[in-house]
N, CA, C and O atoms as a DFTB+ gen file, in Angstrom:
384 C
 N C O
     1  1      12.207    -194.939      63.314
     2  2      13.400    -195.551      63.856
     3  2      13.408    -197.031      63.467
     4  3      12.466    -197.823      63.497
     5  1      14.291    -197.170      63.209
     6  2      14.406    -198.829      62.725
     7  2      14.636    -199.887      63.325
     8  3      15.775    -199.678      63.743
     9  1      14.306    -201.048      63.720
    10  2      14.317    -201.537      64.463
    11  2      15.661    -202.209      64.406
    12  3      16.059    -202.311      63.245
    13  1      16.622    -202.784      65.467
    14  2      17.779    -203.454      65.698
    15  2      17.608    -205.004      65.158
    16  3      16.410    -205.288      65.154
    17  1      18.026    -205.556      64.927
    18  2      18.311    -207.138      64.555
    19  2      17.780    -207.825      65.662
    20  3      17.503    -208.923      65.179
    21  1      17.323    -207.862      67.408
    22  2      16.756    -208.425      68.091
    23  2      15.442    -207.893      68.069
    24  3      14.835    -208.368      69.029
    25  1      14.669    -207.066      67.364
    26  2      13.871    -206.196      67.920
    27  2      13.098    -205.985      66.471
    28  3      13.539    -206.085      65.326
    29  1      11.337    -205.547      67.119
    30  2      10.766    -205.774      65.521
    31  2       9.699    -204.462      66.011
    32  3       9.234    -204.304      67.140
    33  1       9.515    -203.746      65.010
    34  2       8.491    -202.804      65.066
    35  2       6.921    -203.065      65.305
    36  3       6.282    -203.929      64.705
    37  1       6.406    -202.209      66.253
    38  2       5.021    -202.519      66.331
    39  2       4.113    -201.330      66.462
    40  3       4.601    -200.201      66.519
    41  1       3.388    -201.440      66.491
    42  2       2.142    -200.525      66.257
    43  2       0.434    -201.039      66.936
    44  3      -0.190    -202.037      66.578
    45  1       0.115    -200.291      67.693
    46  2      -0.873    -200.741      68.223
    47  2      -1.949    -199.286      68.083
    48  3      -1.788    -198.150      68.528
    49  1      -2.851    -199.766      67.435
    50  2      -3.708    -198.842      67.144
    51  2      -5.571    -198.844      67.274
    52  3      -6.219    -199.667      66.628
    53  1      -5.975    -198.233      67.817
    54  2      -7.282    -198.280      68.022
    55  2      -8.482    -197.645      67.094
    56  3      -8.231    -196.604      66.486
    57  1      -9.775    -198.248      66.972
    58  2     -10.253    -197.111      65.954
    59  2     -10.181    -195.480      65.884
    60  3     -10.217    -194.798      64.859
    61  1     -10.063    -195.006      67.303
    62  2     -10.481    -193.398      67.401
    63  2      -9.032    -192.967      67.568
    64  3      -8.806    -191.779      67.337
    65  1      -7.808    -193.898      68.005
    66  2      -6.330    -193.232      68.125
    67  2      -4.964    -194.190      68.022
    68  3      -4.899    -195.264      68.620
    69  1      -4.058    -193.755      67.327
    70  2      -2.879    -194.397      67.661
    71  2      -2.689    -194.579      69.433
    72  3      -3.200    -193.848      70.281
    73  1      -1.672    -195.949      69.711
    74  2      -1.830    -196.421      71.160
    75  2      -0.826    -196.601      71.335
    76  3      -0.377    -196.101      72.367
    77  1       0.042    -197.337      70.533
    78  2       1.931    -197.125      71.034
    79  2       2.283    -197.846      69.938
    80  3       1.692    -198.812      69.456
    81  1       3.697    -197.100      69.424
    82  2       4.244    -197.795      68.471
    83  2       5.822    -197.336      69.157
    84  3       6.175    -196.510      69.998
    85  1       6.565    -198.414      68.250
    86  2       7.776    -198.517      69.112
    87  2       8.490    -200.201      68.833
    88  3       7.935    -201.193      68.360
    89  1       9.958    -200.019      69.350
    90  2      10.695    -201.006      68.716
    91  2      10.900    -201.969      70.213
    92  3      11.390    -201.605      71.282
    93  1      10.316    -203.342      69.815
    94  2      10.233    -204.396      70.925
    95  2      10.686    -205.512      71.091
    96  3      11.407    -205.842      70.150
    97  1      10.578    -206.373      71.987
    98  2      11.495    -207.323      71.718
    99  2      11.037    -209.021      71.584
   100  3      11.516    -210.117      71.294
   101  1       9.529    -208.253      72.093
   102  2       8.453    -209.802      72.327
   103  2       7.357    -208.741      72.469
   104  3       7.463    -207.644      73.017
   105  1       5.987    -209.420      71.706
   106  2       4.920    -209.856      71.999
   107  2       3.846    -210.070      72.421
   108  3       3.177    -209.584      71.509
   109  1       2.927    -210.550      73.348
   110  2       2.215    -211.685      73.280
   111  2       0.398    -211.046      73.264
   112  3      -0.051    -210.076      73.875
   113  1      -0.202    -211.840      72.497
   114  2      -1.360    -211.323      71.900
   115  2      -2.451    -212.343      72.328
   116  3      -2.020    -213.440      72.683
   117  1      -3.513    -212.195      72.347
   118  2      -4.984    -212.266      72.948
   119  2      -5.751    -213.119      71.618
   120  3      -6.934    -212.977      71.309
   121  1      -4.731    -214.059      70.908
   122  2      -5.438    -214.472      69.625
   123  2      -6.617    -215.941      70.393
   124  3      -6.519    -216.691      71.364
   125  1      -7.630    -215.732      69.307
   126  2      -8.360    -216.301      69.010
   127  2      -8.759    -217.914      69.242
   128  3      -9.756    -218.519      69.635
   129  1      -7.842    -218.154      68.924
   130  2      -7.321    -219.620      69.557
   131  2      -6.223    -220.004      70.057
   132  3      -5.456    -220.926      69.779
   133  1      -6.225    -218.930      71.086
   134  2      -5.320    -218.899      72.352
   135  2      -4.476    -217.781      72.454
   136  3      -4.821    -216.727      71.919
   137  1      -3.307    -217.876      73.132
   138  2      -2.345    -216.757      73.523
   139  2      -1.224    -217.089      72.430
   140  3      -0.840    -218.224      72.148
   141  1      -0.769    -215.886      71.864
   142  2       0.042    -216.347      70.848
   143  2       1.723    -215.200      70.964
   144  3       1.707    -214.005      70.668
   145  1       2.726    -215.793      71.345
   146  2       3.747    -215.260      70.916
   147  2       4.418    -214.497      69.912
   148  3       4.480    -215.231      68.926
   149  1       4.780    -213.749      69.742
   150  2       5.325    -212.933      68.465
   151  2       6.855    -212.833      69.224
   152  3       6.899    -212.645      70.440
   153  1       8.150    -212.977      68.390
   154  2       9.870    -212.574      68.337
   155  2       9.648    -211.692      67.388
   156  3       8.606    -211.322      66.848
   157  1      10.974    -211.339      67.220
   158  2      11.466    -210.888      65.938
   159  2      11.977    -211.748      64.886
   160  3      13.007    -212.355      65.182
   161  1      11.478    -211.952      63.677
   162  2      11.768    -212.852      62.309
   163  2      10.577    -213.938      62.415
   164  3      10.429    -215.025      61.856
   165  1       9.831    -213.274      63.288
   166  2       8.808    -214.945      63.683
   167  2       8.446    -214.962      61.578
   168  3       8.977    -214.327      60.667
   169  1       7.224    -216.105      61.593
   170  2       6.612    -216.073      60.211
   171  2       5.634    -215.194      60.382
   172  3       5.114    -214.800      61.426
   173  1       5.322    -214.786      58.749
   174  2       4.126    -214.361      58.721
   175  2       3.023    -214.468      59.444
   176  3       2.998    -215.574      59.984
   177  1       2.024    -213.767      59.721
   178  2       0.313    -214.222      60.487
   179  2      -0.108    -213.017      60.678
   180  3       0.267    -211.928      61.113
   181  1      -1.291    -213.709      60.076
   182  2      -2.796    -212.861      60.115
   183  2      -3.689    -213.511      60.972
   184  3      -3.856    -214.719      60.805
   185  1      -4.469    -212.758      62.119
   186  2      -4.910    -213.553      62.868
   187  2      -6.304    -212.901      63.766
   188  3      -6.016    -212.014      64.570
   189  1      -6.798    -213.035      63.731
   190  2      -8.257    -212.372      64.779
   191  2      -7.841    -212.331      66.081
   192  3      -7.404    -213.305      66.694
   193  1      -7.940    -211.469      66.421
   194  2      -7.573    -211.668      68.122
   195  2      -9.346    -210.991      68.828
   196  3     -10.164    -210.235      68.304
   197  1      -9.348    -211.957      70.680
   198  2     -10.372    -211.606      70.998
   199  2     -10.065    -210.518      72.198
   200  3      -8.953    -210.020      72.024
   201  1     -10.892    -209.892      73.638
   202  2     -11.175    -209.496      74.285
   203  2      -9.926    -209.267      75.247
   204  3     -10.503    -209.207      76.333
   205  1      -8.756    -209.126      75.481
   206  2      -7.807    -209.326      76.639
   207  2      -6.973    -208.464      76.768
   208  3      -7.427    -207.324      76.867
   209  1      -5.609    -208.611      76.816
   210  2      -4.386    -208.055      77.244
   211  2      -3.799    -208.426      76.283
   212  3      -3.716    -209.579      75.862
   213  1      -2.978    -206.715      75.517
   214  2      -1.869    -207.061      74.354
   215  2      -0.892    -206.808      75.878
   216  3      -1.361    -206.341      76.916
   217  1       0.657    -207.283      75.662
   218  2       1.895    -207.240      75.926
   219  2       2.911    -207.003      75.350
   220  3       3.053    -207.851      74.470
   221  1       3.847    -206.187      75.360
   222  2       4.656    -205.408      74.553
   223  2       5.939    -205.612      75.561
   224  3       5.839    -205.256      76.735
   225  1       7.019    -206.136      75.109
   226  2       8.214    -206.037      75.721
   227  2       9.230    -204.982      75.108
   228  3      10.020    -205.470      74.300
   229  1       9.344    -203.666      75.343
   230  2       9.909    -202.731      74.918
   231  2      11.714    -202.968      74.694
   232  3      12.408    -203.405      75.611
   233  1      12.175    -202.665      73.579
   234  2      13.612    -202.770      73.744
   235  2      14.322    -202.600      74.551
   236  3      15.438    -203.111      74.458
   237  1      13.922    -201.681      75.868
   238  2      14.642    -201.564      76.909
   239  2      14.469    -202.284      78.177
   240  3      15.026    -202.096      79.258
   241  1      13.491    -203.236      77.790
   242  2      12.859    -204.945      78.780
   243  2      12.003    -204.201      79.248
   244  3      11.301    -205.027      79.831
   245  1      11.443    -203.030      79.459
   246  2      10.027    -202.867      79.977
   247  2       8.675    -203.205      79.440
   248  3       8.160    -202.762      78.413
   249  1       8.259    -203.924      80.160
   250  2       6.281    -204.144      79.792
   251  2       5.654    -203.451      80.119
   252  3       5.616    -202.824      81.178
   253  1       4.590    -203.439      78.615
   254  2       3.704    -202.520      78.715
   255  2       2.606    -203.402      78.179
   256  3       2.668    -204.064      77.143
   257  1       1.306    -203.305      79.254
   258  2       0.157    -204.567      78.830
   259  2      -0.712    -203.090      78.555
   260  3      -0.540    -201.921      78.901
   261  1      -1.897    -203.941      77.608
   262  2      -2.581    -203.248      76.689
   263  2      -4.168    -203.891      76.645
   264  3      -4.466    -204.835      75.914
   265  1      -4.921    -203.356      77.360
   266  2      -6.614    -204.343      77.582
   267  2      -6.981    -203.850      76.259
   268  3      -6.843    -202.667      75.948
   269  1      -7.451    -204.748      75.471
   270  2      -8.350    -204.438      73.964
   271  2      -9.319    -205.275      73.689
   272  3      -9.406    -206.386      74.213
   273  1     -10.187    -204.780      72.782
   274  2     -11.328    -205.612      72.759
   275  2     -10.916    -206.382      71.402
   276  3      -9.739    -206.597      71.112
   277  1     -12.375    -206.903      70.332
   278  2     -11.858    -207.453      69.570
   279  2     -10.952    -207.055      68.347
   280  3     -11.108    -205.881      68.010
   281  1     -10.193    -207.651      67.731
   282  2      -9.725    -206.643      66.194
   283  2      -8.583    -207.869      65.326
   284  3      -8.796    -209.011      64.920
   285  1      -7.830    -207.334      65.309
   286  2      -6.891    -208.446      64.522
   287  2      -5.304    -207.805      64.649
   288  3      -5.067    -206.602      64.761
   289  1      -4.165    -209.010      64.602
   290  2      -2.770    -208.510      63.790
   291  2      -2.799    -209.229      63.001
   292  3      -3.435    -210.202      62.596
   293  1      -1.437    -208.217      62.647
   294  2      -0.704    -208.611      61.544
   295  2       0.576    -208.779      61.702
   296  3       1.139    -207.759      62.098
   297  1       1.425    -209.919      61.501
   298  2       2.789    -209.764      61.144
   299  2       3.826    -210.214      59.911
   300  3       3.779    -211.404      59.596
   301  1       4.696    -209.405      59.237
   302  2       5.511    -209.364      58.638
   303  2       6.569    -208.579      58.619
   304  3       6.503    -207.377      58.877
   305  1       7.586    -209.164      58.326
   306  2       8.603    -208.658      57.552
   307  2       9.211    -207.853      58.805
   308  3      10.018    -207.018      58.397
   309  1       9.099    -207.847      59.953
   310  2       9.317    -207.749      61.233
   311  2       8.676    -206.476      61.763
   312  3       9.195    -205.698      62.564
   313  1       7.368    -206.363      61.155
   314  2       6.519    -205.145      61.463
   315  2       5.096    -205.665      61.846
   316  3       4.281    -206.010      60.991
   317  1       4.739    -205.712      63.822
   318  2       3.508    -205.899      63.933
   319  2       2.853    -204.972      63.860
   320  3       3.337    -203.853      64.033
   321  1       1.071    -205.233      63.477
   322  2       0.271    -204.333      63.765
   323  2      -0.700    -204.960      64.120
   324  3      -1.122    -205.922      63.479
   325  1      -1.426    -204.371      65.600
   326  2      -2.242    -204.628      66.402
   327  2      -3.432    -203.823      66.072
   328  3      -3.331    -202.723      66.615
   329  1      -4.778    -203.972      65.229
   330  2      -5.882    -203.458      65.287
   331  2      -6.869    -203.874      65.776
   332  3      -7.506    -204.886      65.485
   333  1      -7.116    -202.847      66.820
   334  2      -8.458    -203.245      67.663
   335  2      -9.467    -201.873      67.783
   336  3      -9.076    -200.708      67.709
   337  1     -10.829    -202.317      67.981
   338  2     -12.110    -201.382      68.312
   339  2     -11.708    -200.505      69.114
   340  3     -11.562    -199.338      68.749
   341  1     -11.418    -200.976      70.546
   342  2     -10.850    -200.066      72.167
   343  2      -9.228    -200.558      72.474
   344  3      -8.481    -201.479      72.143
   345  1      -9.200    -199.666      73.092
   346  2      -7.868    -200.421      74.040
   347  2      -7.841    -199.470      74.823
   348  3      -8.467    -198.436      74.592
   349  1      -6.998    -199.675      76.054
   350  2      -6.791    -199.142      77.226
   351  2      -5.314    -199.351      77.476
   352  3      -4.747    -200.378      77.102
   353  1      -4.693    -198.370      78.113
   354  2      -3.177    -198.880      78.209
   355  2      -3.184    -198.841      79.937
   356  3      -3.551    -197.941      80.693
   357  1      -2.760    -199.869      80.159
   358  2      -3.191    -200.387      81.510
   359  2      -2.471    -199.758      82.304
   360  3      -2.975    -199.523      83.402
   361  1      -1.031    -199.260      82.034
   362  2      -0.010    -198.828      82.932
   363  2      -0.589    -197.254      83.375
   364  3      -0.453    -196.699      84.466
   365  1      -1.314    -196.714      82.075
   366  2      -1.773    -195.037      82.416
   367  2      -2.762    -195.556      83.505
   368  3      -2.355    -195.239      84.622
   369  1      -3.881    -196.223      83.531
   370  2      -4.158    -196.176      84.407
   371  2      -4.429    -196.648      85.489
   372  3      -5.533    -196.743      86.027
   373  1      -3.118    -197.059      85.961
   374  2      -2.653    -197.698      87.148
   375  2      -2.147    -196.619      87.840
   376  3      -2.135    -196.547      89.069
   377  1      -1.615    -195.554      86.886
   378  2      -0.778    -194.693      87.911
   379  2      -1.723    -193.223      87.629
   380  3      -1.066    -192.183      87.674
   381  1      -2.875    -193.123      87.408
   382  2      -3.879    -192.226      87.909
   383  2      -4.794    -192.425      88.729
   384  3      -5.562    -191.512      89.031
């Protein structure tokens, strides 16, 4: 599905499984030297991220936070990708 003109594709993926991919509207990542924002059209970046909470603002304004350990994104061309070792999707288990 393609993403809308406010909205940029992402992908969050772990070593042992895909974790959510889906068209969003913001962001915000666990980088390295600090907390870092992502829009849609942001610039390029490659970046190490450490130990925390990804955040995903879904096209339909819902958040979805994401505990991961270390790994890296990527962004371009209005396609993130979030690679990390673990992740946990915090909302599953909040509501088990």
């Amino acid at each position: 599905m393609p993403a809308s003109k406010n909205t940029m594709q992402v992908n969050i993926v772990a070593a042992d499984r895909p974790i959510w991919s889906g068209s969003a509207r913001s962001a915000t990542i666990p980088a390295t030297q600090g907390g870092m924002g992502i829009l849609p059209d942001h610039e390029p970046v490659l970046s190490l991220i450490q130990k925390g909470v990804v955040s995903v603002v879904g096209e339909d304004g819902q958040r979805s936070d994401f505990s991961v350990d270390e790994g890296f994104v990527s962004f371009d061309s209005n396609k993130l990708t979030v690679a990390v070792e673990h992740c946990t999707d915090d909302q599953a288990q909040a509501s088990r």
